[in-house]
VEXDREN-771113 format. One line per 5 residues: their letters; for each residue x, y, z of C-alpha. Coordinates in nm, 2 decimals, decimal comma. Each point is the difference from the previous one (the first is absolute). Example, Ala and Ser with C-alpha at 12.3 -4.5 7.8 and 13.67 -1.06 7.14 Angstrom:
REM VEXDREN-771113
AS	1,23/-0,45/0,78  0,14/0,34/-0,07
//
This chain:
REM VEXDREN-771113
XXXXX	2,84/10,05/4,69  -0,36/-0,09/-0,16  0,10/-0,13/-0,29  0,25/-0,29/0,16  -0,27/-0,08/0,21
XXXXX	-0,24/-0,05/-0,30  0,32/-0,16/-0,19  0,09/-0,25/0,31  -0,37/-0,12/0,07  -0,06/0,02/-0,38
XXXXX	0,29/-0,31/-0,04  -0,10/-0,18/0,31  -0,36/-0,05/-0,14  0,14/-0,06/-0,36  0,24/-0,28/0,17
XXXXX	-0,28/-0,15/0,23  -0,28/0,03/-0,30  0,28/-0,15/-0,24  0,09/-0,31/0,21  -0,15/-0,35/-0,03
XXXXX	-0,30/-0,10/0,28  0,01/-0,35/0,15  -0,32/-0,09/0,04  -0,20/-0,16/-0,30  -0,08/0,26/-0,31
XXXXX	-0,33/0,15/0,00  -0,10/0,17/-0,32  -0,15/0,34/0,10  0,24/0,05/0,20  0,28/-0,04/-0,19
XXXXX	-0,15/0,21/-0,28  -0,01/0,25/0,27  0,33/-0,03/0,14  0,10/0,06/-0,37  -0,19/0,32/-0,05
XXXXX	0,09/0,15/0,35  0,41/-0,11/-0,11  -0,07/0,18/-0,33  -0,12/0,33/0,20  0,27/-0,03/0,26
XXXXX	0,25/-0,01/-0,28  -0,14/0,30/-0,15  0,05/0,19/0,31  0,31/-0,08/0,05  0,08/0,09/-0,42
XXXXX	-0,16/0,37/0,07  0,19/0,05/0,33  0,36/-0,14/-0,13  -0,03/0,11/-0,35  -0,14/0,30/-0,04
XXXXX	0,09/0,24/-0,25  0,10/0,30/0,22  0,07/0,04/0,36  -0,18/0,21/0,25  0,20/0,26/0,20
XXXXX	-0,03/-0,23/0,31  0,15/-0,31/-0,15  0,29/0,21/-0,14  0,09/0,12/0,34  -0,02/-0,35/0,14
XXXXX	0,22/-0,12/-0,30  0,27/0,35/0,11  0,00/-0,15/0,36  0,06/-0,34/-0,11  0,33/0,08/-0,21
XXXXX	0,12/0,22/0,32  -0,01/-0,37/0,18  0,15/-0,19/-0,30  0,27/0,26/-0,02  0,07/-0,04/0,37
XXXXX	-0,03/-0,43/-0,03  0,26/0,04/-0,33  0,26/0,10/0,32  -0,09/-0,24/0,20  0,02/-0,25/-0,27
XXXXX	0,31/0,09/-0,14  0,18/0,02/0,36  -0,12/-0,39/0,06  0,13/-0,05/-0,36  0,35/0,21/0,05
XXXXX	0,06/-0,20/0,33  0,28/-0,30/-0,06  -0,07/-0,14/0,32  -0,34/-0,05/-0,14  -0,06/-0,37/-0,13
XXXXX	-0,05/0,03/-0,39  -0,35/-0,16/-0,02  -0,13/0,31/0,19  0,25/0,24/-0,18  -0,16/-0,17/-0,35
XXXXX	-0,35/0,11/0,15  0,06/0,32/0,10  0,14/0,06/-0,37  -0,32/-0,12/-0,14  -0,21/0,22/0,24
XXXXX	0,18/0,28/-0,13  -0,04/-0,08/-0,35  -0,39/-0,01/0,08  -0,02/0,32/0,11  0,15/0,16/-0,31
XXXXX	-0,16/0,07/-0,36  0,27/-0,18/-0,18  0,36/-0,13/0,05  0,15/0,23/-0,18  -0,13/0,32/0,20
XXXXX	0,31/0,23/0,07  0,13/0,03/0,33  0,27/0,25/0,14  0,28/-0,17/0,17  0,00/0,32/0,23
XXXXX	-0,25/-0,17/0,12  0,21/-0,26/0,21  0,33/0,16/-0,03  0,12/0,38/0,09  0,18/0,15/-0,28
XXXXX	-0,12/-0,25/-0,28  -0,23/0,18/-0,25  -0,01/-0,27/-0,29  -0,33/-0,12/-0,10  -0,08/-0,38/-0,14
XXXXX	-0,26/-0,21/-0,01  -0,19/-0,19/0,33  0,15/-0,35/-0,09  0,34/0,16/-0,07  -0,02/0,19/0,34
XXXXX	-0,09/-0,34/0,20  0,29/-0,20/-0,13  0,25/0,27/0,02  -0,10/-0,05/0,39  0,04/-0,40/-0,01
XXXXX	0,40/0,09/-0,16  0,08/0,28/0,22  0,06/-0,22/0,33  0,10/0,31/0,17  -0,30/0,19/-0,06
XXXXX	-0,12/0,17/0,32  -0,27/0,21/-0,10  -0,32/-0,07/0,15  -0,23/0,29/-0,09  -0,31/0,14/0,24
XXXXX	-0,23/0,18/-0,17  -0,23/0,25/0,21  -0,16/0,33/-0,06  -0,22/-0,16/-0,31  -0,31/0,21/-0,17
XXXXX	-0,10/0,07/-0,38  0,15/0,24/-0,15  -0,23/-0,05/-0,31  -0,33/-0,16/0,03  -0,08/-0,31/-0,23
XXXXX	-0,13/0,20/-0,38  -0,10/-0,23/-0,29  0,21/-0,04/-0,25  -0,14/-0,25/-0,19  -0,26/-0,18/-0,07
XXXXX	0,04/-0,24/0,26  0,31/0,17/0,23  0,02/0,25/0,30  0,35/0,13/0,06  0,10/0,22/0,34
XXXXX	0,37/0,06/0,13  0,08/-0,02/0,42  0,28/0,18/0,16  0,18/-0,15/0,30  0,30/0,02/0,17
XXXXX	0,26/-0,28/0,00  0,26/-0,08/0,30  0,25/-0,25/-0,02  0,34/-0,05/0,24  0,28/0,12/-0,11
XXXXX	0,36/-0,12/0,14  0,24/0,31/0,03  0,39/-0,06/-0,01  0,04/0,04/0,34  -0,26/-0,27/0,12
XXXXX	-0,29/0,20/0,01  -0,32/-0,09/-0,10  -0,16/0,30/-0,19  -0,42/0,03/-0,09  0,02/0,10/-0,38
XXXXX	-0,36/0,15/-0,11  -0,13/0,09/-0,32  -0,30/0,06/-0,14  -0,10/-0,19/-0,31  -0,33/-0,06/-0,23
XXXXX	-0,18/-0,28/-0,08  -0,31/-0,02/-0,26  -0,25/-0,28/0,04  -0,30/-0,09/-0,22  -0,37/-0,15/0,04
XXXXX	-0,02/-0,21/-0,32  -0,27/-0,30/-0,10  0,19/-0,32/0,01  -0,15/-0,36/-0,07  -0,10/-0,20/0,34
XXXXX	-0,10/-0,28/0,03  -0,34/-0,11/0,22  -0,06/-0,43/-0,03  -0,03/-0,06/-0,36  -0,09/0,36/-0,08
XXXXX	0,24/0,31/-0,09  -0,06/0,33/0,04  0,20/0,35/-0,08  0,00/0,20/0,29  0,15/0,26/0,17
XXXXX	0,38/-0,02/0,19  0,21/0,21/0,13  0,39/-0,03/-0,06  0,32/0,23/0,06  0,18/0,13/-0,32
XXX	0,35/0,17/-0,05  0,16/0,16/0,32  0,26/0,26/-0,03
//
């Protein structure tokens, strides 16, 4: 947890160094305000942006996607939810879209639905659940861990796969209310992605869910 410590105090200094002062400008120390931004910034570059990470922040970045995977359910059972006024719904789309690598990542309908194995892509798989108005499926996922740690792959990419188990409802003929489970796969990547700090940007390391079959 080091390294978001150094991270988090790192930006607060950048973002108290980097605003304006009130009182009247005095020369020395602006000069040194400037030079003290300048190493400040540095330290945040070599934290953010190095060039390989060390086996403590990849563990921190594996325990991260277990939480995004877990939010993605949460999200997409606020999202799912007609009763749900459509300002919120539209967030809770967004959110999810945020926690993925691209749009376009492949998602299992299985994932929502018992029975249904096709696979599309994540915007596809959100409006299919805006049509559908009888769509009951609201998935819990539980008994998350890495089932392969993040490994480069390239030059600036980690990939890693989790394993969890998926329950949704399931309404018998008779009535009944059934718990379907299944147990599915989910990859997720550490990749460097431009952020921006004030008027600066920086390529640093983040941590999004991939394909999930």
């Amino acid at each position: 947890m080091r390294i978001y410590l150094v991270i988090f105090f790192g930006i607060l200094a950048y973002l108290l160094l980097g605003s304006r002062s009130c009182g009247p400008d005095n020369g020395e120390d602006s000069v040194s305000a400037r030079a003290k931004l300048e190493q400040t910034k540095d330290s945040i570059r070599s934290g953010f942006e190095s060039a390989e990470l060390s086996p403590e922040t990849l563990k921190a970045f594996e325990m991260s996607a277990c939480r995004k995977l877990n939010d993605f359910a949460d999200y997409f059972r606020i999202y799912s939810d007609q009763s749900v006024e459509i300002t919120f719904r539209n967030q809770a789309r967004q959110m999810i879209n945020d926690l993925f690598a691209d749009s376009m990542i492949i998602i299992n309908r299985k994932i929502t639905e018992a029975g249904k194995k096709e696979n599309m892509s994540l915007t596809d798989f959100l409006d299919l659940q805006v049509a559908e108005r009888e769509f009951t499926g609201e998935p819990v996922f539980d008994s998350i861990f890495v089932s392969r740690h993040l490994t480069r792959t390239g030059e600036s990419i980690y990939s890693g796969n989790l394993s969890f188990v998926r329950t949704i409802s399931v309404h018998a003929p008779v009535g009944q209310e059934l718990k379907n489970r299944a147990r599915l796969g989910a990859g997720f990547y550490a990749m460097k992605k431009n952020k921006c700090f004030g008027n600066d940007t920086l390529t640093i390391w983040s941590v999004f869910l991939g394909e999930i079959k």
